[in-house]
Structures are given as C-alpha cells and as structure tokens.
C-alpha positions in Angstrom: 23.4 19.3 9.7 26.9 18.5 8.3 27.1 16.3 5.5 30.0 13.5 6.1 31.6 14.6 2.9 32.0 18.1 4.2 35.7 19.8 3.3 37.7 20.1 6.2 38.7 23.7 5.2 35.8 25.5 4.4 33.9 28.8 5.4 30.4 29.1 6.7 28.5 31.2 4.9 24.6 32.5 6.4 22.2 30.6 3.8 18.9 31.0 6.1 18.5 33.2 9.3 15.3 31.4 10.7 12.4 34.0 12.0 11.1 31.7 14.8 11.9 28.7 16.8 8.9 27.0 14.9 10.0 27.3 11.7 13.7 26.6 12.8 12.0 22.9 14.2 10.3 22.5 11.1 13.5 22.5 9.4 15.5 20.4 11.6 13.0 18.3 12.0 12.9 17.5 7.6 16.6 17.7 7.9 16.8 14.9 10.4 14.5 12.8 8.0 16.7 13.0 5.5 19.6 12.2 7.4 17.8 9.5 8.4 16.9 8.1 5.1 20.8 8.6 4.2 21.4 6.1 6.9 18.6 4.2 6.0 19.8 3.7 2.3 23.5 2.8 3.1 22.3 0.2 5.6 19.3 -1.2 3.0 22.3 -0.9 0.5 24.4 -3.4 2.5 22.1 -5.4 3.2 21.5 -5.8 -0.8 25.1 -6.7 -1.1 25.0 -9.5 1.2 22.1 -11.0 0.1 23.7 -11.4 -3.0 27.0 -12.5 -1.9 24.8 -15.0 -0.1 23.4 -15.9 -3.6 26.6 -16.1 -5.0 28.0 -18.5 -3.0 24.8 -20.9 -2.9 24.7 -20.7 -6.4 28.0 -22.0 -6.7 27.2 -24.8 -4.3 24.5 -25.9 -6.3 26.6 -25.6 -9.4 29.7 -27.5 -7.8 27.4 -30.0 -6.0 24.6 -30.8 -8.6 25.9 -28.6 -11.9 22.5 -26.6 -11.7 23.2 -23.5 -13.7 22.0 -20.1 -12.3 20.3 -18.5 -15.2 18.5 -22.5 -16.0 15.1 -23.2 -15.0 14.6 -26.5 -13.3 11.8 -28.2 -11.8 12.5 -31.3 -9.0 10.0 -33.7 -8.8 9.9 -35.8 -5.5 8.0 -38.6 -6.4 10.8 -39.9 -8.8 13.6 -37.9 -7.3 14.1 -36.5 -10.8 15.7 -32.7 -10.9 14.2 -32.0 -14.8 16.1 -28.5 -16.7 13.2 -27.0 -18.2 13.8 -25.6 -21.8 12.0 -24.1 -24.5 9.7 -26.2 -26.4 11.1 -26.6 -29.3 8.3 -28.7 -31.0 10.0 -31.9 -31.9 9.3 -35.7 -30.2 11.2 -35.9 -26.6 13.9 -38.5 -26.7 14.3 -41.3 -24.2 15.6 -39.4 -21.5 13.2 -36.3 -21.7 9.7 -35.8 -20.7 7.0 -34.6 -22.5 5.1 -33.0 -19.6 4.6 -29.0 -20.4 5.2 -26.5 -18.4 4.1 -23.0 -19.3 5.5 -23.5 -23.0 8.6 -25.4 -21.9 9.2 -29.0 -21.6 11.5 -30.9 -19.6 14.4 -32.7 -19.7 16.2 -35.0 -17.1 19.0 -32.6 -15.6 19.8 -35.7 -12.5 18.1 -38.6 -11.2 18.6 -38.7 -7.1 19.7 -42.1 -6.0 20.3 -40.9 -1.8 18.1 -39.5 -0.1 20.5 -38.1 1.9 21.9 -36.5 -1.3 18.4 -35.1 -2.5 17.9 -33.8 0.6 20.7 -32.1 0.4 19.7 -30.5 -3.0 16.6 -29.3 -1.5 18.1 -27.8 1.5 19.9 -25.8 -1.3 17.0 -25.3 -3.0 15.0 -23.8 -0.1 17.6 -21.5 0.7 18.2 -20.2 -2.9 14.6 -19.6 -2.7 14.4 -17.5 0.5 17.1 -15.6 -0.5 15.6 -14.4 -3.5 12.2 -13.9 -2.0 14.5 -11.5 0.8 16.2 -9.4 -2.3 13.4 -8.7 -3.8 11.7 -7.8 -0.3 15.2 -5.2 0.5 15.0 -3.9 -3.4 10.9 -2.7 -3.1 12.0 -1.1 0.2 14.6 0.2 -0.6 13.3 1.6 -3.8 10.2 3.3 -1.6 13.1 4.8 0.7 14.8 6.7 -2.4 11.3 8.1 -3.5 10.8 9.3 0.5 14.2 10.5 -0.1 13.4 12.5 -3.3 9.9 13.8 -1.8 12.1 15.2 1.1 14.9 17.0 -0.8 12.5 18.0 -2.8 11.0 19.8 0.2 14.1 21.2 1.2 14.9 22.4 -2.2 11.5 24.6 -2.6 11.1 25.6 1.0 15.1 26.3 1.7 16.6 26.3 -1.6 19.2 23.7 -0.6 20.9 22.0 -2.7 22.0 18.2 -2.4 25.9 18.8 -3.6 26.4 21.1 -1.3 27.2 20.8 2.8 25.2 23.1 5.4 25.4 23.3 9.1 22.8 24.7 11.4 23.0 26.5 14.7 20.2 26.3 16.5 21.2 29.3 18.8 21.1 31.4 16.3 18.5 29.6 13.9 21.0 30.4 11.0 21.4 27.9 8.4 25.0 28.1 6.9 26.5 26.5 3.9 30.3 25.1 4.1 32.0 26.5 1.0 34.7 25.6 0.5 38.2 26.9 0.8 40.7 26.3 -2.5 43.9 25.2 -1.3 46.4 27.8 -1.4 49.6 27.4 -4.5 51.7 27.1 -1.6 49.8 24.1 -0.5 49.3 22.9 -3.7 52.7 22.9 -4.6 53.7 21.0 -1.6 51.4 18.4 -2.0 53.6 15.3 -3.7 
C-alpha cells in the first residue's frame, strides 16, 4: 500500500511482520478502505469545485442579465412579475416604489418589474438552477464531511492497531505478510550539488 507521494529513492524498512494470513487480510482489507476514501475525497473534492464554478458563472449571469447581487436576498412574485430585494426593516414608512409586506423581519423593495414573459422566464430558469445547485453543494459538503470522519475513524484504526502513521509511505508484501515503511533516501552532496 504505496502512498502516491512516495519518494522515488527510498529504502524499505520491516514495520510489521504479520503472524497469519488472517490478520494480514484484516489489514489489507482497512488499508484498502482508506485508500478508498482517499479516492473518494479527491473525487467529492472535485466535484465541490465544479459545483461552484457552476455557481460562479450563473451568478454572474444573473448579475449581468438582471443585476441580482449574490450575497442579496430577493423574493420574485409571479403574480405581478415583480423581482422585490429584500432588506432589513429598517422601521420607517416604505416609499412609492417599496412594499410594505414583511418577510421574516425584512421588507421589500422593487429590485425589477418583468415586462416579457419571455424575459421572466428567463430569470426564473436562472433562478431554478441557482437553486439546484446550491441544494447539490450542500448535498457534496455533508458527504463529504461524513467521508473525512470515516477517514479519521480508519487511520485512527491503523494508528492504534499498526502504529502507522499518515506522513509517512508503507508498502505491503503479501508473500511475506511484512508491512514496510519507505524512508527515504537523502540525496547524496554530489547530487545535490548538481542539481541547478
């Protein structure tokens, strides 16, 4: 069990000589789960990032297209094909162009009256998809966060039953049922002084 970031030039060094073929399987077999969950956290990781790439680039098409802020609240009302930025009450008498209609402490204020349909379609389409997206991050960030903790219950594992260590690369041969660790080698002064 390798680790990708092992040193090219390194020694093996016996770190466990397994007793039995059981106890060798049960150690390959929590080894291969956290290899596992490695892969599963750089792909979940990804998968983060373009979800908010995705965001990034719908929330400057809502921006561009209908100037609706990111970090604004809004509310769209289809009746009146009014998009309304909800702000913080603030206590004083709406003016012509605001409504007085609270919502949870806020009230709200005429951010774009729709006169296409085609148009506030168009907004909503937006809208839908913002919406999805977020409701996918947050689904990717619980999962991924319940894939470190699996990830920390199985180092953990390997720490108290093995004594490995997570900085450092191992290899197993399961001829042998020997556990090495890959130390590795200091380049040489010679090499070090040919190195540009």
């Amino acid at each position: 069990m390798e680790s990708p970031g092992a040193s090219a030039r390194a020694v093996r060094r016996t770190h466990l000589q397994f007793s039995s073929d059981q106890a060798a399987q049960e150690f390959e077999s929590l080894a291969s789960r956290r290899q596992s969950g490695d892969e599963t956290q750089r792909v979940l990781t990804q998968l983060l990032s373009d979800k908010q790439r995705e965001l990034l680039v719908l929330d400057g098409r809502l921006k561009g297209t209908f100037a609706v802020e990111p970090d604004k609240k809004y509310q769209y009302d289809t009746e009146s094909k009014t998009l309304y930025e909800l702000v913080a009450h603030q206590g004083s008498t709406p003016g012509p162009d605001e409504d007085s209609t609270p919502v949870a402490g806020l009230e709200r204020r005429v951010s774009r009256q729709f006169d296409e349909e085609t148009t506030a379609h168009e907004f909503l389409r937006l809208l839908a998809a913002k919406q999805v997206i977020n409701q996918e991050l947050e689904a990717l960030r619980l999962l991924l966060r319940e894939k470190q903790l699996e990830q920390e219950r199985t180092q953990l594992a390997l720490n108290n039953r093995y004594s490995m260590v997570p900085e450092r690369d191992y290899q197993f041969d399961r001829e042998s049922r020997t556990l090495y660790e890959l130390v590795p080698v200091p380049p040489s002064p010679a090499a070090q002084a040919a190195t540009p």
